[in-house]
N, C-alpha and C positions, 0 to 999 in steps of 0.2 A: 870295911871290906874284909872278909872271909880271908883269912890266913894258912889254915890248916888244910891239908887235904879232903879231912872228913867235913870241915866246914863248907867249903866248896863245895864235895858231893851233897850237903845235906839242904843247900841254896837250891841246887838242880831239881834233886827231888820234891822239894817245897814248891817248885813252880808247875811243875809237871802235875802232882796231886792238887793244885789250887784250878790248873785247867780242870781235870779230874770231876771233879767235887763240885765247880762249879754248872760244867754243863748238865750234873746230876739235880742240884738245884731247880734248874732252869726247867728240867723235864718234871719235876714234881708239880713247877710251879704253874706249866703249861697244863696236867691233865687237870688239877683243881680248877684253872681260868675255863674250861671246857665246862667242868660240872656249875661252873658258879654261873656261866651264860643261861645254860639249858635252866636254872633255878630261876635266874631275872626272865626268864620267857615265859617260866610256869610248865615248861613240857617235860612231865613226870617219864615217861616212857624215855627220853634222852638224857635227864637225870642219873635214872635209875640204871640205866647202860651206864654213864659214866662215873658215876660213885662206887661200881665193879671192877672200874679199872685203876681210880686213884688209891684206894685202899691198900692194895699192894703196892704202888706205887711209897706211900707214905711210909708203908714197913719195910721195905730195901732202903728207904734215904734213912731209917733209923738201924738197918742193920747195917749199911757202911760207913755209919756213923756221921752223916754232913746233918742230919736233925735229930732232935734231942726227942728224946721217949715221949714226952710229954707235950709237948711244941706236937706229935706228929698225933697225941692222942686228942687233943684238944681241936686241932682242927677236923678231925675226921668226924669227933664230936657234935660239934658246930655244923658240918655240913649236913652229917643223918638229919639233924632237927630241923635244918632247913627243908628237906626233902620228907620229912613228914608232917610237915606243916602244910603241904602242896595237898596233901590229903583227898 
C-alpha cells in the first residue's frame, strides 16, 4: 500500500487515466468493428463511409498516446487493403 502522499495521489490518478484510456480504446475498437462488418458484407459504399471515420479515430488514440504509431499504422493499413480488394 502507498505510503506517501504523492504515492496515493499518483494511485488515484492511475485509476482515473486507466477509465480514461480505456473507454478511448473501446471507441477505436468499435469504429474499426463497423468498418470490418461493412468489409464481411462486401458493401463498399459503408466501407468507404467508415474507414473516413476510423482513420482519425486511429490518429487521436496515437496522439494521446493508448496506441503505438505503428499498431495504429498497420491496422489502417490492413483495412485500406481490405477495402480495395472489394474493388
Amino acid at each position: 500500500m502507498a505510503n506517501t502522499p504523492q504515492a496515493k495521489k499518483r494511485i488515484r490518478r492511475n485509476e482515473r487515466r486507466a477509465e480514461i484510456n480505456g473507454a478511448r480504446v473501446s471507441r477505436i475498437r468499435t469504429f474499426v468493428k463497423k468498418l470490418e462488418t461493412a468489409l464481411a458484407a462486401g458493401d463498399k459504399d459503408a466501407a468507404t463511409t467508415a474507414i473516413a471515420l476510423v482513420q482519425p479515430e486511429l490518429a487521436r488514440g496515437v496522439a494521446k498516446g493508448v496506441i503505438h504509431k505503428n499498431t495504429a499504422a498497420r491496422k489502417f493499413s490492413r483495412l485500406t487493403k481490405r477495402l480495395a480488394a472489394l474493388g
